[in-house]
C-alpha positions as CSV (number, residue, x, y, z in Angstrom):
1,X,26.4,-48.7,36.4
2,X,25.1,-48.4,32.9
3,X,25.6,-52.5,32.6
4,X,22.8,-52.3,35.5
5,X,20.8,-49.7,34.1
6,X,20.3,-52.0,30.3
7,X,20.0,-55.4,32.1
8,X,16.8,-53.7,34.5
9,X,15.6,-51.6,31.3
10,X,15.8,-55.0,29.2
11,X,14.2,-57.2,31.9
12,X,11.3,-54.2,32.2
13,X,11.0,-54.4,28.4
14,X,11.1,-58.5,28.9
15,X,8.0,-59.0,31.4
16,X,5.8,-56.5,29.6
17,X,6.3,-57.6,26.1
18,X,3.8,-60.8,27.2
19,X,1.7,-58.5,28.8
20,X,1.4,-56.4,25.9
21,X,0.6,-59.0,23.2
22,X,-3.0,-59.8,24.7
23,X,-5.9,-58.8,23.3
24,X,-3.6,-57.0,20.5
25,X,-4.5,-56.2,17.2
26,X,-2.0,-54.8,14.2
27,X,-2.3,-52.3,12.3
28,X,-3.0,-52.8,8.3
29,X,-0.4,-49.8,7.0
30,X,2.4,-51.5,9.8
31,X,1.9,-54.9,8.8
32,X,2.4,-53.7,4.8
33,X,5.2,-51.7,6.0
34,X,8.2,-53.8,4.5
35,X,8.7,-56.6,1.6
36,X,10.2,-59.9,2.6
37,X,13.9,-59.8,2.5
38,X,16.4,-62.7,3.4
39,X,19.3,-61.5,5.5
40,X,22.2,-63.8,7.2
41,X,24.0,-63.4,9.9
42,X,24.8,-64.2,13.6
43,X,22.2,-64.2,16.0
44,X,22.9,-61.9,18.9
45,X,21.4,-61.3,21.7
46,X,20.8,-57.7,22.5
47,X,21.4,-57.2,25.8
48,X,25.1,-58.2,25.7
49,X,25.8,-57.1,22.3
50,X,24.5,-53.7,22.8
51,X,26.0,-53.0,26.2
52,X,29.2,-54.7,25.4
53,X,29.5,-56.0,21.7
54,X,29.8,-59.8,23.1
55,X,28.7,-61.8,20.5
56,X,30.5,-64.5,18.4
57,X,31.6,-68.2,19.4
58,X,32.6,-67.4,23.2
59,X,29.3,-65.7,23.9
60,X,27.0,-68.5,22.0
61,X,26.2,-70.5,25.3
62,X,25.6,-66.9,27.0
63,X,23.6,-65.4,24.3
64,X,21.5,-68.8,24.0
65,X,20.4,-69.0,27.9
66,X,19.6,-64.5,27.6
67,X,17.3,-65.1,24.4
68,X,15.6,-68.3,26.1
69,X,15.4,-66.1,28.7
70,X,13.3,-63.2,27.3
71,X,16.5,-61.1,26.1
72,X,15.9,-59.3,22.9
73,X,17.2,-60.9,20.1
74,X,19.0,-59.6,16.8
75,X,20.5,-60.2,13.5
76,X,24.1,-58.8,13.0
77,X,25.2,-59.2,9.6
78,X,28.5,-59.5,8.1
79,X,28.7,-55.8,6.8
80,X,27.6,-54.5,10.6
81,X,24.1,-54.2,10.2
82,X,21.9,-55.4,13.2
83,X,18.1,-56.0,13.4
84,X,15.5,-56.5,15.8
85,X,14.4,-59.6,15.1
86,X,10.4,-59.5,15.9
87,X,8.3,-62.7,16.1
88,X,5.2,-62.8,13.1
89,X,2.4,-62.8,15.5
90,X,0.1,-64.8,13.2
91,X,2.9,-67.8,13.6
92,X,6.0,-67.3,16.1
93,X,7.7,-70.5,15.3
94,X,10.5,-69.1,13.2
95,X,10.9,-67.2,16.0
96,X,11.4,-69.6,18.4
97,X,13.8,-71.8,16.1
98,X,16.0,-68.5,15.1
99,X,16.5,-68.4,19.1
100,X,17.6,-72.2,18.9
101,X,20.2,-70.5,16.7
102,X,21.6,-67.7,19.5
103,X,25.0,-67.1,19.1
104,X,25.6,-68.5,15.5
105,X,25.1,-67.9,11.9
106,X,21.6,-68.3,10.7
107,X,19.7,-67.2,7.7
108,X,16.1,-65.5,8.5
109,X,13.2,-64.5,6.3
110,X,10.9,-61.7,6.8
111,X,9.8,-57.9,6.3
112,X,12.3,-55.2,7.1
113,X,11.1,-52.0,8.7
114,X,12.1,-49.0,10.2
115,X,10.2,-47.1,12.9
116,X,11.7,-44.6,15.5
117,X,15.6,-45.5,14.3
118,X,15.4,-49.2,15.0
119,X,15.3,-51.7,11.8
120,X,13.6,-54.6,12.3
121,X,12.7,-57.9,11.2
122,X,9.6,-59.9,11.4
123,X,10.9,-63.5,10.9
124,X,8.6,-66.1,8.7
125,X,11.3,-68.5,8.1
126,X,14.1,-69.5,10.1
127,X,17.6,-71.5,8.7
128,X,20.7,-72.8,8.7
129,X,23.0,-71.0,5.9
């Protein structure tokens, strides 16, 4: 039941986050709100990794067809740490490389922040480590 509740909740999410986009304009003090940071890890994608902890070389193919699919996507480090990963609105093709990279080790660029309980980051730069 609660596998069915976070795949409807993340496919709500998923078909209004386009939705949502148009027409928007950022806030100056939320754009400011973190300095770039480099953090590496394995790109996850939410959905399974938060309902189930799947990530890691069995789930890569999974996690690759979810992010492609709209599935959020994070950034679990080594230590445990997991981000958000947010595209930059001004360019999102970091973005759309880092979800080239579901389901393996990657190293992404960007500012950190923190609203609500949920770290995130806004990826400018997208590599292999």
């Amino acid at each position: 039941m609660n596998k069915l509740l976070i795949a409807a909740l993340t496919a709500a999410l998923c078909s209004g986050v386009a939705a949502a986009h148009e027409g928007h304009h950022h806030d100056e003090k939320a754009e400011a709100a973190g300095a770039s940071q480099t953090i590496s890890g394995e790109i996850v994608d939410m959905a399974c990794y938060m309902s189930g902890e799947e990530h890691g070389a069995k789930h890569a193919k999974c996690a690759g067809m979810c992010v492609t699919g709209g599935a959020p996507m994070g950034l679990l480090t080594k230590s445990g740490d997991l981000y958000l990963v947010v595209a930059d609105h001004a360019d999102e093709k970091p973005y759309e490389a880092a979800k080239k990279m579901a389901g393996s080790d990657a190293k992404l660029t960007g500012k950190v922040t923190k609203k609500g309980g949920v770290q995130a980051l806004i990826v400018d730069k997208t590599e292999k480590p």
